[in-house]
C-alpha positions in Angstrom: 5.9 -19.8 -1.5 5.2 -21.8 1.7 7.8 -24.4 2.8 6.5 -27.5 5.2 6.2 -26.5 8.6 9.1 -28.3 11.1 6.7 -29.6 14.1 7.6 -26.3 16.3 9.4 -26.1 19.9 7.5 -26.0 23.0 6.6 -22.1 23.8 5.3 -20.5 26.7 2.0 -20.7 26.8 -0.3 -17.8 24.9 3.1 -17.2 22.6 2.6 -17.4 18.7 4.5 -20.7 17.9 7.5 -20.0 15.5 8.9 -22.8 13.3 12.6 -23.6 14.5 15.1 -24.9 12.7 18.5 -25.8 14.9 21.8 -25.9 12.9 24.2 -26.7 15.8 24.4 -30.3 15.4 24.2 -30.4 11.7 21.4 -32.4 11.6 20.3 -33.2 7.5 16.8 -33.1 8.0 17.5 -29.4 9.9 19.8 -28.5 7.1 17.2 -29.8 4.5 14.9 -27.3 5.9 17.0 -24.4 5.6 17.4 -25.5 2.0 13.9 -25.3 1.3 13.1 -21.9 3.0 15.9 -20.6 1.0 15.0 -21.7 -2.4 11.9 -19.8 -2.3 11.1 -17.3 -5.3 9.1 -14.5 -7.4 7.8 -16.0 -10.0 4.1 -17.3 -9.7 2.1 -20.4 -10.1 1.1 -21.2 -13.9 -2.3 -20.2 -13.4 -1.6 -16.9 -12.2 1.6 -16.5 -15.0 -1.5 -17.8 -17.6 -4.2 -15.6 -16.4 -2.1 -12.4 -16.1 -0.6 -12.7 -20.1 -4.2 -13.5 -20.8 -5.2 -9.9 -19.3 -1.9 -8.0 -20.4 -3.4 -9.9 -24.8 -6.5 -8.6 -24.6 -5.2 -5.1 -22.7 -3.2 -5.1 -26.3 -5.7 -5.8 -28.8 -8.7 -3.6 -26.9 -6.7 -0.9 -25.1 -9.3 1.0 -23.0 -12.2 -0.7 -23.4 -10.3 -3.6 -22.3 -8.5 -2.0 -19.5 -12.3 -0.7 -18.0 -13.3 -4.2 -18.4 -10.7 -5.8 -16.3 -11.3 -2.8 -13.9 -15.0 -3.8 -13.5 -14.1 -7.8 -13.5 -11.3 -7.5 -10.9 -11.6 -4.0 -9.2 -9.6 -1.0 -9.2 -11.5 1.4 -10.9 -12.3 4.4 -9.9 -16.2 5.2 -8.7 -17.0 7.5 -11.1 -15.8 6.0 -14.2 -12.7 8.3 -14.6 -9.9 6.5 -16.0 -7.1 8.5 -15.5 -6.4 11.8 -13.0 -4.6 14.5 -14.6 -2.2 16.9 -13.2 -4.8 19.7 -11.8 -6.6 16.7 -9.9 -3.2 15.8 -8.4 -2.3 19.5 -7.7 -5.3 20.1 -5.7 -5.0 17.0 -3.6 -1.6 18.0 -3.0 -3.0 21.2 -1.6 -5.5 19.5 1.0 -2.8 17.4 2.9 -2.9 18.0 6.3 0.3 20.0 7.0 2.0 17.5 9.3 0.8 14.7 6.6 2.9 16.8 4.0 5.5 18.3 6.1 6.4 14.0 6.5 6.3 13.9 2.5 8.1 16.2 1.5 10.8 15.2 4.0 10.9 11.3 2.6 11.1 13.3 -0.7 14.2 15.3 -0.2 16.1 12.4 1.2 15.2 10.3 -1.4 16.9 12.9 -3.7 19.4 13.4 -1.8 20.4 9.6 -2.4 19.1 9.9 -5.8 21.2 13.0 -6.5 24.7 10.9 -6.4 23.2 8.2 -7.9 22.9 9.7 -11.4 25.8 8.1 -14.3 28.2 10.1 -15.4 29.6 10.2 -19.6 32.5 8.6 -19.8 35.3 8.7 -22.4 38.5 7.3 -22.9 41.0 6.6 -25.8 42.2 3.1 -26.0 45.4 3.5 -28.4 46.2 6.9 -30.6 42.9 8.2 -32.8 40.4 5.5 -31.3 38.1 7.0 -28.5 34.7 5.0 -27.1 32.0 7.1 -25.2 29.6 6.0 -22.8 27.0 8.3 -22.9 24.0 8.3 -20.9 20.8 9.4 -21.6 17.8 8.7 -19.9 14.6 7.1 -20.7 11.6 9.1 -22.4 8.6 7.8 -21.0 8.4 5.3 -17.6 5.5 3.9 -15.9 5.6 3.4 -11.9 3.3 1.3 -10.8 2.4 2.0 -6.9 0.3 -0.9 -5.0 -3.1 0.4 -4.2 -6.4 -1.1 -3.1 -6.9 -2.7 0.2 -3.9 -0.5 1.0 -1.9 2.5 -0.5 1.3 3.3 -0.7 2.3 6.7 -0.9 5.8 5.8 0.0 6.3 3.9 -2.4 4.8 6.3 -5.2 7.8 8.3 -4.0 10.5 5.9 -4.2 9.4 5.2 -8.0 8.9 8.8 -8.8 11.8 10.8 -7.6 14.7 8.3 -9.2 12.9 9.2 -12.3 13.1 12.6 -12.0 16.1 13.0 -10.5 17.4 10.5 -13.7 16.1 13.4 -16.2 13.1 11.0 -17.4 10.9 13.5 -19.8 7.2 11.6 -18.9 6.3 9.4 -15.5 3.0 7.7 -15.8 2.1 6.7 -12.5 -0.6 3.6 -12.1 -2.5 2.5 -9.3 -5.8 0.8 -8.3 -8.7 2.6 -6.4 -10.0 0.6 -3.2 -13.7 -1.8 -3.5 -15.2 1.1 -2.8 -13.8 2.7 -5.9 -11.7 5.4 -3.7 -8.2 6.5 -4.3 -6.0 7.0 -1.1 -6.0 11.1 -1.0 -2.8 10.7 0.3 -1.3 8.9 -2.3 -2.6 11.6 -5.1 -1.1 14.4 -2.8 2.3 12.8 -3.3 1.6 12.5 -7.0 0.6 16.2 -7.0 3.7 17.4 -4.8 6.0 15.5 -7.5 4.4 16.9 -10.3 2.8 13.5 -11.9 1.0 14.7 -15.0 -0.7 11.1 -14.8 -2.2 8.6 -12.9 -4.2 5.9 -14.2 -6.8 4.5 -11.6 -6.3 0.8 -12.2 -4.4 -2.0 -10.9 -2.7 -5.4 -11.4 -2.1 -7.4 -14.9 -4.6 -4.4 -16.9 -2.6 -1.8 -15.4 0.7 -2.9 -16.6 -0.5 -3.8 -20.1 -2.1 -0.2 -20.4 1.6 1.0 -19.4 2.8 -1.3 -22.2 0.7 -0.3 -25.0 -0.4 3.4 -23.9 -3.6 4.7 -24.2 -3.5 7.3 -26.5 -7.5 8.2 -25.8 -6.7 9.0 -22.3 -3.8 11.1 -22.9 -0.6 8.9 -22.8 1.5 6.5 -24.7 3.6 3.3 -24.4 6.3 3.4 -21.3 10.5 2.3 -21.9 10.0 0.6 -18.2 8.1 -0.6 -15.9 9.1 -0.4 -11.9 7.5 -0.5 -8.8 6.3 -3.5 -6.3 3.1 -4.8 -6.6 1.2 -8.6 -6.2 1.7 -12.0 -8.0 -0.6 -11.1 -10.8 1.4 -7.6 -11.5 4.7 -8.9 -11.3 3.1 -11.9 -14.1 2.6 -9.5 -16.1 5.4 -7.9 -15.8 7.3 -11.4 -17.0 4.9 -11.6 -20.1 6.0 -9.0 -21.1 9.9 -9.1 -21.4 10.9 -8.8 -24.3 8.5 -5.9 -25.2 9.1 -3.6 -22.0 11.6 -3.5 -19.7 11.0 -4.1 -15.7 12.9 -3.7 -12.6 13.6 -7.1 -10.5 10.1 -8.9 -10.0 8.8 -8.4 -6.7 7.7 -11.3 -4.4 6.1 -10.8 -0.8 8.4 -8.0 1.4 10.5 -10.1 3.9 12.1 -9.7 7.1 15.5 -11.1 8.5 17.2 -10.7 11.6 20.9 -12.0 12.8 21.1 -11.7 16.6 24.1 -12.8 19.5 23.5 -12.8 22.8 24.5 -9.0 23.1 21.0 -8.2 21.6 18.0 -6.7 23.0 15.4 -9.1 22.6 12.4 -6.7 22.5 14.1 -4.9 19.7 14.7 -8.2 17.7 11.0 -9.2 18.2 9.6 -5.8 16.4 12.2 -5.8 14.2 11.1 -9.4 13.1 7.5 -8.6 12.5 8.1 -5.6 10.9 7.9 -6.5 7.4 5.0 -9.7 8.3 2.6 -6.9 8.4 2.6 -6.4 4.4 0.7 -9.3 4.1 0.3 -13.2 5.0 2.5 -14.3 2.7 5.9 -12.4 3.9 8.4 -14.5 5.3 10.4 -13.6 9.1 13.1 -15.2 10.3 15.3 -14.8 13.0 18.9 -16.0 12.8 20.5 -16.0 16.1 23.7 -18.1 18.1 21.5 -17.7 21.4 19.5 -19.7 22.7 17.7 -17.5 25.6 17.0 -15.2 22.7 15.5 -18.0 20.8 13.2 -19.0 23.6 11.9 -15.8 24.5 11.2 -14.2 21.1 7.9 -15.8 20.6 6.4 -14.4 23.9 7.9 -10.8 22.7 6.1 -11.1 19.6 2.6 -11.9 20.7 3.2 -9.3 23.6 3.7 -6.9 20.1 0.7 -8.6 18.1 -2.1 -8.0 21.3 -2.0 -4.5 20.2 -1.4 -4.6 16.6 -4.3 -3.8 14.1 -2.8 -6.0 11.3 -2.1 -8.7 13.9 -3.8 -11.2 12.2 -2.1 -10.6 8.8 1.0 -11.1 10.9 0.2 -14.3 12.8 -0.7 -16.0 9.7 2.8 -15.1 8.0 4.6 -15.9 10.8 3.0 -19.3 10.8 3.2 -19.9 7.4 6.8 -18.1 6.8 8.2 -17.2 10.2 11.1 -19.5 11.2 13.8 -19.6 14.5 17.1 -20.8 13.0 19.7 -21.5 16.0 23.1 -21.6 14.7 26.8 -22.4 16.5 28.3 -18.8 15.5 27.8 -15.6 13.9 29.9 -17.3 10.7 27.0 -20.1 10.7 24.9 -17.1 10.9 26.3 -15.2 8.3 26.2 -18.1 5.8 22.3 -18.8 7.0 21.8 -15.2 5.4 23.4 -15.0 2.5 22.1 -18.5 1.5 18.8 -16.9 2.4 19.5 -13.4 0.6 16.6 -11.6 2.6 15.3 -8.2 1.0 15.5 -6.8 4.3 17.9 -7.8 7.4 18.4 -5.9 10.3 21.8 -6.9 12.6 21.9 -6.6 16.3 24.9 -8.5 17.4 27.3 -7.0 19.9 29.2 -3.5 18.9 32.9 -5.1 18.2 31.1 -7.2 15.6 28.6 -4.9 13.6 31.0 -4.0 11.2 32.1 -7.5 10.8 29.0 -9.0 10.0 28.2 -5.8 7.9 30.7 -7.0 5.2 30.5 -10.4 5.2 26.5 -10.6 4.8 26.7 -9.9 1.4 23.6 -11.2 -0.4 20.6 -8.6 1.4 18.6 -6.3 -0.2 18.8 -3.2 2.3 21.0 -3.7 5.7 19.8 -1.8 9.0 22.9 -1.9 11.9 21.9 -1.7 15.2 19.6 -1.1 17.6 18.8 2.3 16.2 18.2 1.5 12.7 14.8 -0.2 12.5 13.4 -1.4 8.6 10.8 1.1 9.0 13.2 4.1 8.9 14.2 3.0 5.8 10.9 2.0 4.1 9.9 6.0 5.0 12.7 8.4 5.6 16.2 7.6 5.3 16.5 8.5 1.4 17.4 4.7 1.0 15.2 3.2 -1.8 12.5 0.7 -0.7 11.8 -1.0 -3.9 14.3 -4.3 -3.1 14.8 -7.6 -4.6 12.9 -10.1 -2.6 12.7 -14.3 -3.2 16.8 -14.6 -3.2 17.4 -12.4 -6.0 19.4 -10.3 -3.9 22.6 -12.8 -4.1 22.2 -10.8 -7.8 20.3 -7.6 -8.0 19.9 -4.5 -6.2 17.8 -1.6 -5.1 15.5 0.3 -7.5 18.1 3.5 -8.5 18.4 6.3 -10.6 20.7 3.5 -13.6 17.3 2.0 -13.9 15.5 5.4 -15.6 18.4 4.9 -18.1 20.7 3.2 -20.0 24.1 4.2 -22.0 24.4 4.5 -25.4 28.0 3.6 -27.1 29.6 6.5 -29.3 32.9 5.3 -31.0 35.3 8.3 -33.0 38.0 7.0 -35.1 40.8 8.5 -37.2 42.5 7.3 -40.5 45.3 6.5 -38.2 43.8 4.9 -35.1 41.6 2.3 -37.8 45.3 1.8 -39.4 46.7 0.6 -35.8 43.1 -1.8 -35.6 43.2 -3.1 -39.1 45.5 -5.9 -38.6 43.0 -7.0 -35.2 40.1 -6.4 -37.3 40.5 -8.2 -40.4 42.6 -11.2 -38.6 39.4 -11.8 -36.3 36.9 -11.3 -39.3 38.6 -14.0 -41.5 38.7 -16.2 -38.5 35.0 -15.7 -37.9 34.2 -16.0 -42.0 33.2 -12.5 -42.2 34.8 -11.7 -45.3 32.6 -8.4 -45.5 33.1 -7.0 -42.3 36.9 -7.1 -43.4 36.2 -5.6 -46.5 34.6 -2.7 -44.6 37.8 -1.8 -43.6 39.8 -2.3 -46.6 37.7 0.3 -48.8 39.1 2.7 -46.3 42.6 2.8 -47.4 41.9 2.1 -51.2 42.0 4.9 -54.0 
């Protein structure tokens, strides 16, 4: 969502001008500011919320033939016609990966697992008085859909991050869905990591139509309805996603990736400026903001950043998010700090304050997505290669929700074992709360127990 634009600070000249927002006096109109670039958030503008559950109604009354439709009406279909890839497509463009391409795979893979691997719920039991015993058992889900953003850019990191939770979570069937690009080509990098992991399918299409078919199934292309739906994608697939609650379940909607950074003066400056623009270059519409107590830092960062941007390829993607979402915020104290971020809850924020502090601020910045500490731990190590999952709440929800995880290929089912005499200790709590609650029956469901 974009927020009015503060009239900017005066920046050396051929710097990228960065809205700035000084908290040190307490001025309303700076704190009013804040408050709006906070309350930012996922969900999308009517028309796109309309037009999405319009695509997702006729995906469940026409199935393919609608799904091939939206394909040809709004892209992402393949070139020749093919609907879905099966497991011996996947297989063999697993096997044409350049070695170094899947020597860097199967490396994000293992760490993934490896994070994945002590993620995974454990069955609980215990016995609350004498001959009463509740279970949690898990069990994970039977069929899952991942949807992995395709198009004008693929993904293949993020087709891991959806996939291996799944497996590692025991998940019998992964459908995997993703669009092909104008030209009706699928990123053969993205189908090697589909083939390496052992996708049986992918469905070549994208946005609203692709999470509908993941809905409904389609049985005459070889797969059926999904339990969930996960994975990041645009405004129109996480619309969908919303009209359909209720039916399917979802991960945490997905706004546009965002970048924050909390700096003192003990911070390198050029590290804070790429650090800043790293997540900008998903798209114009990811917000960047820098939260610092220094004002040298704040002054020089727009110069660092168009010295990054000359030589960027996306740089343009990046200047117009940092114009439209890119904000300085110059606070009194790493405490004003700390309060700018979790009022903010940033999906990503990376913390370069001085050594005695990291800690510190690591603990009290509570409400981020994914936190990188220090100078050595950029946001692209972690959207690649650290096993940490990439799939993050974004648009504040992480003051409430967390990273995509093995719990969410899952859920717990309730298993309660009862004797004659641990129902004799409950019957006084039962039937005392059921007559309260005018439930004469659910009483009387005990009672027939103990009579004759």
């Amino acid at each position: 969502m974009t927020v009015p634009t503060a009239a900017p600070t005066q920046m050396p000249e051929g710097s990228i001008a960065l809205r700035r927002i000084d908290l040190r006096a307490g001025d309303p109109a700076a704190v009013g500011e804040l408050d709006r670039l906070a309350r930012r958030g996922v969900v999308p503008d009517r028309r796109v919320l309309d037009g999405a559950r319009a695509i997702v109604d006729s995906v469940r009354a026409g199935g393919e033939s609608a799904v091939r439709a939206a394909n040809e009406r709004f892209g992402g279909g393949s070139a020749d016609g093919r609907l879905t890839l099966g497991s011996e497509n996947l297989e063999r463009a697993a096997d044409a990966l350049e070695p170094d391409v899947r020597v860097a795979l199967e490396a994000a893979i293992t760490n993934v697992r490896r994070v994945a691997e002590v993620q995974r719920p454990e069955t609980t039991r215990i016995e609350t008085v004498p001959g009463v015993e509740v279970e949690r058992r898990w069990r994970p889900l039977e069929r899952v859909g991942c949807y992995v953003p395709g198009g004008g850019a693929a993904y293949p990191s993020s087709l891991v991050m959806t996939v291996v939770p799944a497996l590692v979570a025991g998940v019998d069937s992964i459908v995997v869905a993703s669009p092909a690009d104008a030209l009706g080509r699928l990123d053969r990098v993205l189908l090697g990591a589909a083939g390496i992991l052992g996708v049986e399918t992918l469905l070549v299409a994208g946005g609203a139509q692709a999470i509908g078919a993941l809905a409904f199934g389609l049985p005459s292309v070889g797969f059926g309805p999904v339990e969930r739906i996960v994975g990041p994608g645009n405004a129109w697939v996480t619309a969908a996603k919303l009209a359909l609650v209720g039916e399917v379940a979802i991960d945490v909607p997905a706004g546009p990736s965002e970048g924050c950074v909390i700096a003192d003066a003990a911070a390198e400056s050029r590290l804070v400026a790429a650090d800043l623009v790293t997540q900008a270059e998903h798209g114009p519409d990811s917000p960047a903001i820098l939260v610092t107590t220094d004002e040298r830092l704040a002054a020089d960062t727009p110069a660092l950043v168009e010295a990054i941007l000359a030589t960027a390829p996306r740089a343009a993607v990046v200047r117009e998010a940092l114009r439209a979402h890119g904000a300085i915020v110059l606070v009194a104290d790493l405490d004003a700090a700390i309060d700018v971020v979790n009022a903010y809850a940033p999906e990503h924020l990376s913390i370069h304050v001085a050594d005695d502090e990291l800690e510190r601020v690591v603990e009290a910045a509570r409400n981020a997505g994914s936190v990188f500490v220090g100078r050595w731990a950029p946001e692209s190590a972690g959207d690649y290669a650290t096993g940490a999952n990439h799939v993050l709440p974004t648009g504040g929800l992480a003051r409430s929700c967390e990273a995509l995880s093995v719990e969410a290929f899952g859920r717990f089912t309730q298993v309660q074992r009862i004797t004659r005499a641990g129902l004799a200790t409950l019957r006084p709590t039962i039937e005392t709360l059921a007559a309260v609650e005018g439930l004469d029956l659910h009483g009387r469901a005990v009672a027939a127990r103990f009579e004759p």
